[in-house]
C-alpha positions as CSV (number, residue, x, y, z in Angstrom):
1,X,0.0,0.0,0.0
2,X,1.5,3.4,-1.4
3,X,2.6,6.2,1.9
4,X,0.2,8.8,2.0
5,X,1.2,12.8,1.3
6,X,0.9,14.3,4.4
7,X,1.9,17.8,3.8
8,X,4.1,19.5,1.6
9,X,6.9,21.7,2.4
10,X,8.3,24.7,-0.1
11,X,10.9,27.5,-0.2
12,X,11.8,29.8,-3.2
13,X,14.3,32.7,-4.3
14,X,14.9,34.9,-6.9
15,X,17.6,36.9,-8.4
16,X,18.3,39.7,-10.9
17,X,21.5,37.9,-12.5
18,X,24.6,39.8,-13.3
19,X,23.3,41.4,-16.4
20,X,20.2,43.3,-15.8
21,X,19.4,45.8,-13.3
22,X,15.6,45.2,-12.4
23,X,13.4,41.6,-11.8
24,X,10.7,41.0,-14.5
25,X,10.1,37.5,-12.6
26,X,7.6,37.0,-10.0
27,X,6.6,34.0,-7.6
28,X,4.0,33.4,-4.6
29,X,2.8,30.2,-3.0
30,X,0.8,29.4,0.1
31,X,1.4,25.7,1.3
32,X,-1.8,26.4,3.4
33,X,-4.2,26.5,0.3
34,X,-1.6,24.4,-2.2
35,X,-0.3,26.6,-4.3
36,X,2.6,27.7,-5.8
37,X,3.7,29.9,-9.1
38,X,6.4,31.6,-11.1
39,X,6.0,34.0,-13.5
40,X,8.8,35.8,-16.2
41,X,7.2,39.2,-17.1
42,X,8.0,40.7,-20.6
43,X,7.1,44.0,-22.0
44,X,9.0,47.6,-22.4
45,X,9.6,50.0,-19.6
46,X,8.0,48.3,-16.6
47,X,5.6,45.9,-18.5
48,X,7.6,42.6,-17.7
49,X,7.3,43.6,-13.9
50,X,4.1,44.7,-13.9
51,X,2.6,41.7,-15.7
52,X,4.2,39.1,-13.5
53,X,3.6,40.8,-10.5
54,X,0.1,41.1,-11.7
55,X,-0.4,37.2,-12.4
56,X,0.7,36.4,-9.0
57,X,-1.4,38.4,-7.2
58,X,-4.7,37.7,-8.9
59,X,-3.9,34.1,-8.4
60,X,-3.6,34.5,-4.6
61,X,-6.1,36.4,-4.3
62,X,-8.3,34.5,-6.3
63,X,-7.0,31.1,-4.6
64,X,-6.8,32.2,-0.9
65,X,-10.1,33.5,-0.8
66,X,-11.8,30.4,-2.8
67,X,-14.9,28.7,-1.6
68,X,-12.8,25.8,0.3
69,X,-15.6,23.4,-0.7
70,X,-14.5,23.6,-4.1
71,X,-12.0,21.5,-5.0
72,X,-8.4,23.5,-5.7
73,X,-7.6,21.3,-8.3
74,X,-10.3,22.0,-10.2
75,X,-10.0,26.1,-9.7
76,X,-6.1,26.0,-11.3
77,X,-7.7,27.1,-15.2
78,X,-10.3,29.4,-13.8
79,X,-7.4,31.6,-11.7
80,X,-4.9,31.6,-14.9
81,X,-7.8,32.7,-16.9
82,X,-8.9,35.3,-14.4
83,X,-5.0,36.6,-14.5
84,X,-4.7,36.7,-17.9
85,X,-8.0,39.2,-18.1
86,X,-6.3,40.7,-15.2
87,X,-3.2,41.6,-17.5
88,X,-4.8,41.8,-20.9
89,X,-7.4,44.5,-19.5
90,X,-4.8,46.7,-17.6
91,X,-2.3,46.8,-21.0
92,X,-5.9,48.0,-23.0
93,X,-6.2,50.5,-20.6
94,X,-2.5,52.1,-20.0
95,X,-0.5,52.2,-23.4
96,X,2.6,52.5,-21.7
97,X,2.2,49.0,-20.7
98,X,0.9,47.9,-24.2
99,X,2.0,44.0,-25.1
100,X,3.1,43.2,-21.5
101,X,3.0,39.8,-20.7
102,X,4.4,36.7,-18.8
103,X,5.1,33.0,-18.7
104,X,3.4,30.8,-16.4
105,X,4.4,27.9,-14.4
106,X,2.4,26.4,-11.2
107,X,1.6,23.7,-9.4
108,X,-1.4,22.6,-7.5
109,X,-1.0,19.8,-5.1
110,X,-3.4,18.3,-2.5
111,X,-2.7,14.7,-0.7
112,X,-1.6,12.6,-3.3
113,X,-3.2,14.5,-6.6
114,X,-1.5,17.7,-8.1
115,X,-1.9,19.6,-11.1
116,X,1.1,21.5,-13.1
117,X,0.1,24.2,-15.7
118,X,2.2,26.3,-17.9
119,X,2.4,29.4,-20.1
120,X,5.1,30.0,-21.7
121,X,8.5,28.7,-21.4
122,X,8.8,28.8,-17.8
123,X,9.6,24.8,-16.6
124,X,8.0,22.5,-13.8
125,X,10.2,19.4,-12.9
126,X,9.6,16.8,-10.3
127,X,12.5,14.5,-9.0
128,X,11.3,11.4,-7.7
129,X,12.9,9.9,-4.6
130,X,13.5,6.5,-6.7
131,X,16.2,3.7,-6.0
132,X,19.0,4.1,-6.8
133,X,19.1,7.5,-7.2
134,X,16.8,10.0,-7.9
135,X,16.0,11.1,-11.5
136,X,14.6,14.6,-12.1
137,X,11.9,14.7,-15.1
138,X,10.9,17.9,-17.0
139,X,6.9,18.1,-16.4
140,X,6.0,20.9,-19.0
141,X,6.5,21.7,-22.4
142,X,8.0,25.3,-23.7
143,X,5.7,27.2,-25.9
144,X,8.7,28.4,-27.6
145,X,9.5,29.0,-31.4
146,X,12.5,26.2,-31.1
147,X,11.4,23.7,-28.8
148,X,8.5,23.2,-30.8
149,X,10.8,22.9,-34.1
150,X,12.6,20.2,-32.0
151,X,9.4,18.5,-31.2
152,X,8.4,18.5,-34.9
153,X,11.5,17.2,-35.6
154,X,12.7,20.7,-37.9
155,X,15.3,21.4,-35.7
156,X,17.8,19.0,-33.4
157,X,19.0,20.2,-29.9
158,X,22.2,21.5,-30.9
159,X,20.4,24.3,-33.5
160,X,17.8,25.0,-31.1
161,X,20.7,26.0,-28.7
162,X,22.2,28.2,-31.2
163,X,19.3,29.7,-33.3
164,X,18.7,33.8,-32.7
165,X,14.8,32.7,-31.7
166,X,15.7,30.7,-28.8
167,X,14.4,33.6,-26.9
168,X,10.7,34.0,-29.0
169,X,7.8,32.2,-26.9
170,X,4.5,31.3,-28.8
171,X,1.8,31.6,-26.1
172,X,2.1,34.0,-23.0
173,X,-0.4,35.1,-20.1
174,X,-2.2,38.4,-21.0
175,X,-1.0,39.4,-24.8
176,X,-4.2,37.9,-25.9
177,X,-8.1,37.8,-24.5
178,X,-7.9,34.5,-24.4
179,X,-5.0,31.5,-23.7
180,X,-4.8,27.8,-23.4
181,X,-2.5,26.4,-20.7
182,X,-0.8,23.0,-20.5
183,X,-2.5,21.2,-18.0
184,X,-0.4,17.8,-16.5
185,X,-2.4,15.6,-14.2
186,X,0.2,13.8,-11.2
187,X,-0.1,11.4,-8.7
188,X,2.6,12.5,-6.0
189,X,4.6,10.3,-3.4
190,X,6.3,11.0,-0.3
191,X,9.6,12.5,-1.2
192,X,9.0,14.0,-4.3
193,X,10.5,17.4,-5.2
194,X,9.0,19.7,-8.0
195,X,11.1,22.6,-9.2
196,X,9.4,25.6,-10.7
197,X,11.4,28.3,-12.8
198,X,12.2,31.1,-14.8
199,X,14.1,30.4,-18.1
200,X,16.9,32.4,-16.1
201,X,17.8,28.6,-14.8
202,X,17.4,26.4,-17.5
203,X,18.9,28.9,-20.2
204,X,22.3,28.6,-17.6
205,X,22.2,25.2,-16.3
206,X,21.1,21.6,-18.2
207,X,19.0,19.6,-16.3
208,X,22.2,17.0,-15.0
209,X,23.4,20.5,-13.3
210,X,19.9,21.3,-11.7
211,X,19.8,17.1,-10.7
212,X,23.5,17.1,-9.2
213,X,22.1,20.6,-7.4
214,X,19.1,18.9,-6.0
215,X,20.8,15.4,-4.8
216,X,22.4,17.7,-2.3
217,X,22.0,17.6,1.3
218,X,20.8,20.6,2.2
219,X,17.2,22.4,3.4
220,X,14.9,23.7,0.6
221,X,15.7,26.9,0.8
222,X,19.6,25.8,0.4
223,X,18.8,24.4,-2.4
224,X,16.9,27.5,-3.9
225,X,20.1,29.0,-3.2
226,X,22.7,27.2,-4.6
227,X,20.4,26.6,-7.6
228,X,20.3,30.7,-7.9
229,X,24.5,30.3,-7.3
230,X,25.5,28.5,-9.8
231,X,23.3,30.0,-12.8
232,X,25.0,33.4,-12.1
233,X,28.5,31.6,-12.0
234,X,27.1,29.9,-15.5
235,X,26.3,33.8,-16.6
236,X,23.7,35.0,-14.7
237,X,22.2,36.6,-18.2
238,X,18.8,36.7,-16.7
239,X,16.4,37.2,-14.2
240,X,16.4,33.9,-12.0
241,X,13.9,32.2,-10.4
242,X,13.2,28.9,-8.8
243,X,10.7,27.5,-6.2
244,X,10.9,24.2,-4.7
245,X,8.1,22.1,-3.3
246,X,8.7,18.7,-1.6
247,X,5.9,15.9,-1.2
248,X,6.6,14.8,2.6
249,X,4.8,11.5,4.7
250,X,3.9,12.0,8.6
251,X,1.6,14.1,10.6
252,X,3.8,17.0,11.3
253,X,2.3,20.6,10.4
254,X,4.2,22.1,6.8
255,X,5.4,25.4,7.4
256,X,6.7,27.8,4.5
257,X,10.1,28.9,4.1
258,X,9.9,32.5,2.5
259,X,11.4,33.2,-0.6
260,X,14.3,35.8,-1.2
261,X,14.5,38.8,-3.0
262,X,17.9,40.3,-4.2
């Protein structure tokens, strides 16, 4: 019989990276009420800040003040869509902040069932506690202009690494009335670990880095830490962002760890 997901655990931090002088990412989470997202704001002026800062705070708004009969699970769609008005109507009404936008990543987890939905080419991994050593798994998909050449089979890795489009996402949260998310269905287990993030990670690291990162013996916020490290030692040519969430057995209370904000 499988352990049962007692609670779940998660810390996160962010960074501006050595090249740019403000943070166009975003993140929130509330272990209370399961959630947890990053965003990767994009837009002139402020419109990148704005528009990430903007899909966070809908969605905790929206998801902290739920009917807590409904299931959360279920609500996941309904508070992207709801942030996606939220940014779409506030660039229609302020030019300045006209073609703002962000990515998406988030996970909703309850017990043993979680959700992970993405806009955008902002990741969701989970690293399962399996013998004899854990392997970590990208979730999502990008909604890039490259990675879905490489999925079509247009394009191998190696010219998806190099092309001048690496950068050009095809669906984001809030340039359009309307947008379709990824939606992955889970089943958790005690010890897993998802990793949500900015492209400000995966852009510096490949996913053996972030694994050899997360096999360390350390806290989660440690981890969100040395994960923030070692992409500004790769570069640091972005804004970086990564949340951790662990799946954990037992009866003892979850408490949230903070994220940090350089």
């Amino acid at each position: 019989m499988a352990t049962a997901v007692a609670h779940y655990a998660a810390a996160a931090a962010t960074d501006c990276g050595r090249k740019r002088s403000s943070n166009e990412d975003a993140f929130g989470f509330s272990v209370e009420h399961g959630f947890y997202v990053v965003c990767d704001g994009m837009g002139g002026a402020a419109g990148g800040e704005v528009a990430s800062a903007l899909a966070v705070d809908e969605m905790i708004r929206l998801l902290t003040g739920r009917d807590a009969t409904h299931p959360l699970l279920d609500d996941g769609a309904q508070a992207i869509a709801a942030a996606n008005a939220a940014i779409f109507t506030r660039a229609q009404r302020n030019h300045g902040l006209s073609g703002m936008g962000t990515t998406l990543v988030a996970l909703f987890a309850k017990d043993r069932r979680a959700l992970m939905i993405n806009v955008g080419d902002s990741r969701g991994y989970r690293m399962r506690n399996s013998r004899p050593s854990p392997r970590l798994e990208q979730i999502t998909l990008d909604h890039s202009l490259v990675e879905e050449r490489v999925r079509l089979g247009q394009m191998d890795r190696l010219e998806a690494e190099r092309s001048p489009f690496r950068n050009m996402i095809t669906r984001a949260l809030g340039t359009e009335r309307s947008v379709t998310p990824d939606i992955f269905e889970l089943e958790t287990e005690p010890g897993d670990l998802f990793l949500l993030c900015s492209d400000g990670l995966t852009r510096e690291l490949s996913d053996a880095q972030i694994e050899s990162h997360l096999k360390l013996d350390l806290p989660l916020q440690g981890l969100c830490a040395r994960l923030v490290e070692a992409a500004n030692q790769a570069g640091g040519r972005d804004n970086i962002t990564c949340l951790l969430v662990r799946a954990e057995a037992g009866d003892k209370t979850a408490v949230a760890v903070p994220g940090s904000e350089d």
